[in-house]
BAFI-3210 file (N, C-alpha, C; in Angstrom, 3 decimals, decimal comma, padded with zeros to 6 digits):
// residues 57
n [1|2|3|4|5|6|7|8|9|10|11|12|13|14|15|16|17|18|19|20|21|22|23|24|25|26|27|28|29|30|31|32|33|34|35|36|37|38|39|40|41|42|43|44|45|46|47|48|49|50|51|52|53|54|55|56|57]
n.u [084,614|083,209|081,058|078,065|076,269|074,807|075,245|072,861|070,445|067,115|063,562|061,644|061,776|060,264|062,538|063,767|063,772|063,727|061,647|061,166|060,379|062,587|065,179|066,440|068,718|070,469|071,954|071,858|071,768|070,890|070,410|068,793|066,594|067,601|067,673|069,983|070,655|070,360|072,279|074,346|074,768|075,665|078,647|080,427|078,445|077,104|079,420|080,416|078,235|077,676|079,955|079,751|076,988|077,718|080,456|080,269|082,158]
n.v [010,812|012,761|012,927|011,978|010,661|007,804|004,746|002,466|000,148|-000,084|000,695|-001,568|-001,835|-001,323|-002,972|-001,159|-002,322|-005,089|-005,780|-006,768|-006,718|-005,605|-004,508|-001,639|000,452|003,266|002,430|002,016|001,466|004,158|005,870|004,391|003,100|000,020|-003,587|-006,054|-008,246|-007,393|-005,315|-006,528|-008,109|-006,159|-005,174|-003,240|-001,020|-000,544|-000,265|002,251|004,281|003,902|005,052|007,352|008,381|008,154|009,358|011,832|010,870]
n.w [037,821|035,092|032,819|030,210|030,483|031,721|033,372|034,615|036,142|034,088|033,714|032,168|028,403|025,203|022,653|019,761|017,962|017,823|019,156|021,648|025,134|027,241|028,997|027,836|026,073|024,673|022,086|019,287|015,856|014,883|017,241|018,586|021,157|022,404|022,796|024,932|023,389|020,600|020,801|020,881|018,850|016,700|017,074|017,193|016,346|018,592|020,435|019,595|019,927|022,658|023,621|022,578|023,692|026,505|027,032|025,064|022,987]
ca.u [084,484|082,716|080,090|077,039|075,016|075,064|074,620|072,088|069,227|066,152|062,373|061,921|061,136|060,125|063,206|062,980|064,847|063,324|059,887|060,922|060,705|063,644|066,530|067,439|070,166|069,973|072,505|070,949|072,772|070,505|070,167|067,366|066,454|067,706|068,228|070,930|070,783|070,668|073,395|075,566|074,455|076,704|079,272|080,684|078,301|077,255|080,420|080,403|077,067|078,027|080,855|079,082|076,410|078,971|081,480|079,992|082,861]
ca.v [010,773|013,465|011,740|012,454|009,662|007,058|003,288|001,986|-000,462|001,079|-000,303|-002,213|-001,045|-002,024|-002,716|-000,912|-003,083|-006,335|-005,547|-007,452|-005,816|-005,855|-002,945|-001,226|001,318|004,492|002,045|001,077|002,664|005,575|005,684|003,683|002,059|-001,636|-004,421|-006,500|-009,239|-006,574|-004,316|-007,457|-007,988|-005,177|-004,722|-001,893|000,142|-000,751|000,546|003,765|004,794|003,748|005,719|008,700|008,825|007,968|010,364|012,385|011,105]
ca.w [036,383|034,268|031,740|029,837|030,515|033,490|033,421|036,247|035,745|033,697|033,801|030,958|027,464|024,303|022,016|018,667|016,600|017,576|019,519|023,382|026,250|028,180|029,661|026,749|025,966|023,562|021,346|018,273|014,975|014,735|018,817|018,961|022,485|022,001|024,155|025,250|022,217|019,523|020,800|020,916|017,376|015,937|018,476|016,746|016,305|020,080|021,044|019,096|019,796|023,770|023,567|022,430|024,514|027,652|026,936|023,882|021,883]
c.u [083,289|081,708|079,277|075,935|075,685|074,463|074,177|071,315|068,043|065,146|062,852|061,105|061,102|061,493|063,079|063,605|063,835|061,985|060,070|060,893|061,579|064,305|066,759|068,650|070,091|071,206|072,555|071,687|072,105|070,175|068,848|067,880|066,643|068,068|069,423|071,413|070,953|071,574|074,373|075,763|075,673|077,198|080,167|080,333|077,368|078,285|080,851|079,750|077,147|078,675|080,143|078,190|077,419|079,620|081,804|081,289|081,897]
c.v [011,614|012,799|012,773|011,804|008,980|005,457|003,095|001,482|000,413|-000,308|-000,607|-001,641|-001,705|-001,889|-002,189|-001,456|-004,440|-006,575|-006,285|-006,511|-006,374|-004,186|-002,957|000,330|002,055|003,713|001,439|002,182|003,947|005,956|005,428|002,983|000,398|-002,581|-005,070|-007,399|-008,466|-005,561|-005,306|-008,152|-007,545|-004,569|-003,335|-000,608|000,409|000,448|001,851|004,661|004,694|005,459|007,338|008,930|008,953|009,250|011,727|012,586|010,833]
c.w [035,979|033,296|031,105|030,286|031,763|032,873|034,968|035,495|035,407|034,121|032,123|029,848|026,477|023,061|020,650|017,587|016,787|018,359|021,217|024,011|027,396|028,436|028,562|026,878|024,437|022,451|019,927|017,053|014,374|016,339|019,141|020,536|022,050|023,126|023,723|023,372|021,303|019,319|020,883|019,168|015,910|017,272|018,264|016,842|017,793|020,577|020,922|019,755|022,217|024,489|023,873|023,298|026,168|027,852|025,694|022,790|020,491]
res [x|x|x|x|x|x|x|x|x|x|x|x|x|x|x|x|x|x|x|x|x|x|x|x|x|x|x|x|x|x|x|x|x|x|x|x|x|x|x|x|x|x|x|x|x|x|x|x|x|x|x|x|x|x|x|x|x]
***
């Protein structure tokens, strides 16, 4: 499989939506770094923003 991006465990970072530090993910609806709880939040635009980075749909 072809990609853009890669899922693997990151160090941990500060989320920019809600300030924890945990694994985040460039998923946030302007591609902010967010963690788990806040990309489950809006699963939509999770999945968009996934997507896109993933597979630059």
């Amino acid at each position: 499989m072809s990609s853009l991006g890669e899922i693997r465990e990151t160090v941990p970072e500060k989320c920019q939506i809600c300030g924890v530090f945990a694994e985040t993910r460039p998923y946030g609806p302007n591609g902010e770094q967010v963690c788990f709880e806040c990309g489950m939040a809006d699963l939509i635009t999770t999945e968009f923003q996934a997507n896109k980075f993933l597979f630059g749909e």
